[in-house]
C-alpha positions as CSV (number, residue, x, y, z in Angstrom):
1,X,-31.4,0.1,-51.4
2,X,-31.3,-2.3,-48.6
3,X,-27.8,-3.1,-46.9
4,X,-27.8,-7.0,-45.7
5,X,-26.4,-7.3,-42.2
6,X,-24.2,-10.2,-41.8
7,X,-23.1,-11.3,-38.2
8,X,-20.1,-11.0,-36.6
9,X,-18.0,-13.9,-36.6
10,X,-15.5,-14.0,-33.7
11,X,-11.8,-15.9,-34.7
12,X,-10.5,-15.4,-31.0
13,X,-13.0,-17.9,-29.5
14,X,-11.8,-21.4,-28.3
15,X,-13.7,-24.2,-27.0
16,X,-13.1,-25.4,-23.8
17,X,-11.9,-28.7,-25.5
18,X,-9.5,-27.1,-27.6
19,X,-7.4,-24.7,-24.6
20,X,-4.4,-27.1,-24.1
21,X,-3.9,-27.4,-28.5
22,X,-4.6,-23.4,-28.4
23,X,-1.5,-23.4,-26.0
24,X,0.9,-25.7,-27.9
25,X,-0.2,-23.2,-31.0
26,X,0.4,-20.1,-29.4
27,X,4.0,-21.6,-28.3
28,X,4.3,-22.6,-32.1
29,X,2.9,-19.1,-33.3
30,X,6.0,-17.2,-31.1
31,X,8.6,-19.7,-32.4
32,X,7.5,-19.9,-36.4
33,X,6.5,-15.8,-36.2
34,X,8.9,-13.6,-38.4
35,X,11.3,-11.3,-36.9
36,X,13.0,-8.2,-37.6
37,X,17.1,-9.4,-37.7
38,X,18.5,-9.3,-34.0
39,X,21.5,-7.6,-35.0
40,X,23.2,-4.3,-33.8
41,X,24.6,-1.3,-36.1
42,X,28.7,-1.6,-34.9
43,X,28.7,1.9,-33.3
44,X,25.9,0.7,-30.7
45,X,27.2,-3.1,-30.1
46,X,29.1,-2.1,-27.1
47,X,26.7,0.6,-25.6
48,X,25.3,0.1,-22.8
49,X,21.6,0.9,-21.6
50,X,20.0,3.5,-18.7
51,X,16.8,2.1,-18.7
52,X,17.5,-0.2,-16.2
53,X,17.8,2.5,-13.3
54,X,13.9,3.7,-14.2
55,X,12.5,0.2,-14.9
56,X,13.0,-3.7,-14.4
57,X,13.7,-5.8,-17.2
58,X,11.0,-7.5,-18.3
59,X,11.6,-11.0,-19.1
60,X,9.5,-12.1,-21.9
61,X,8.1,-16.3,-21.6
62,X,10.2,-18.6,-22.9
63,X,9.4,-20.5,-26.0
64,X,9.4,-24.5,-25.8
65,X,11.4,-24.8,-29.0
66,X,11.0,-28.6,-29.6
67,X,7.2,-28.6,-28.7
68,X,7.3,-25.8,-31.4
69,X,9.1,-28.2,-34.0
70,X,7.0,-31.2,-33.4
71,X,3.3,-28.4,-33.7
72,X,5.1,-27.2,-37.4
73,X,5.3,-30.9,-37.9
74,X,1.9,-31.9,-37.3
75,X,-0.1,-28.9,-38.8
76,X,2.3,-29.0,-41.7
77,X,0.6,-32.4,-42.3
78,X,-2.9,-30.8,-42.3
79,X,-5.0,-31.1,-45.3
80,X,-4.7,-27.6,-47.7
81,X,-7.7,-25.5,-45.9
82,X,-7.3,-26.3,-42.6
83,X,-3.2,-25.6,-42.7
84,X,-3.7,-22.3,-44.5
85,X,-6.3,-21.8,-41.9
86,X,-4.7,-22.4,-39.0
87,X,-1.7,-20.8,-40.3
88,X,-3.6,-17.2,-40.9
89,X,-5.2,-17.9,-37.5
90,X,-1.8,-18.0,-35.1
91,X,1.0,-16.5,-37.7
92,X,-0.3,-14.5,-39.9
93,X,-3.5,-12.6,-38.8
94,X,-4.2,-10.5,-41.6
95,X,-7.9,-9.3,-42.4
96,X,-10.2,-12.3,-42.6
97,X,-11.9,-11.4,-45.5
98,X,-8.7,-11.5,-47.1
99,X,-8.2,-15.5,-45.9
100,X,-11.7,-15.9,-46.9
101,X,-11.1,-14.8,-50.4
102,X,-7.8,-17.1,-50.5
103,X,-9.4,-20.2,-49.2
104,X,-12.7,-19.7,-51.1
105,X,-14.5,-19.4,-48.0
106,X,-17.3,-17.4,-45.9
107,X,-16.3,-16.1,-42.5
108,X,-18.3,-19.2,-40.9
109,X,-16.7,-21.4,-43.1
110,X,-13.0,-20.2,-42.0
111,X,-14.2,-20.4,-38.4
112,X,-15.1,-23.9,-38.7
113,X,-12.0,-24.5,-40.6
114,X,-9.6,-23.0,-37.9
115,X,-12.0,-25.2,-35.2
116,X,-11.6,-28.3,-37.0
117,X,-8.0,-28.1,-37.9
118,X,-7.7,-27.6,-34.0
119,X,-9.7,-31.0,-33.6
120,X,-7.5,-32.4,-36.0
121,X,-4.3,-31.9,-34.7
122,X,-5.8,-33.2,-31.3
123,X,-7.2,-36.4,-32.6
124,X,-3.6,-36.9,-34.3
125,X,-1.9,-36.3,-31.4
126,X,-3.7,-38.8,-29.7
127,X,-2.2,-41.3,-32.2
């Protein structure tokens, strides 16, 4: 039995074009992404840490929150493939034959999706 190779197909690439939307979508990806809840059993909420005398706190980047709004505007206005596309690209990376299987798709076919729901959000921000 022969085994048919298929290439690899890689989701991580973005065209030069496409750097500054990539940014505005991973700002939107760290304000839309679901979080444990931030709160504190009782007994610990007024305990203090030690881990400041062995290491400096690490500040994490801030997130633009209205940049974020407007993004979850705009690709919530995407046409069905491309929002479920980008949407598994930046919040939700699960296994893309799984996507591929949802959107009824090859693994070209959801890169070209994610790509072109990229150049779609530019050209409408251009608007």
């Amino acid at each position: 039995m022969m085994l048919m190779r298929t290439k690899s197909v890689d989701f991580h690439y973005v065209e030069p074009g496409h750097k500054d939307i990539d940014a505005k979508l991973c700002n939107w990806r760290a304000w839309v992404t679901p979080r444990a809840p931030s709160w504190v059993s009782p007994m610990f909420r007024m305990a203090l840490s030690n881990t400041r005398q062995w290491h400096a706190p690490e500040l994490r980047p801030t997130c633009d929150v209205l940049g974020a709004m407007a993004m979850e505007k705009a690709v919530s206005k995407l046409p069905e493939p491309f929002r479920t596309a980008i949407r598994w690209n930046y919040v939700t990376p699960v296994n893309p034959r799984k996507a591929c299987q949802v959107l009824g798709l090859s693994m070209d076919g959801l890169a070209k999706a994610v790509r072109d729901a990229r150049q779609m959000l530019i050209n409408r921000s251009t608007e």
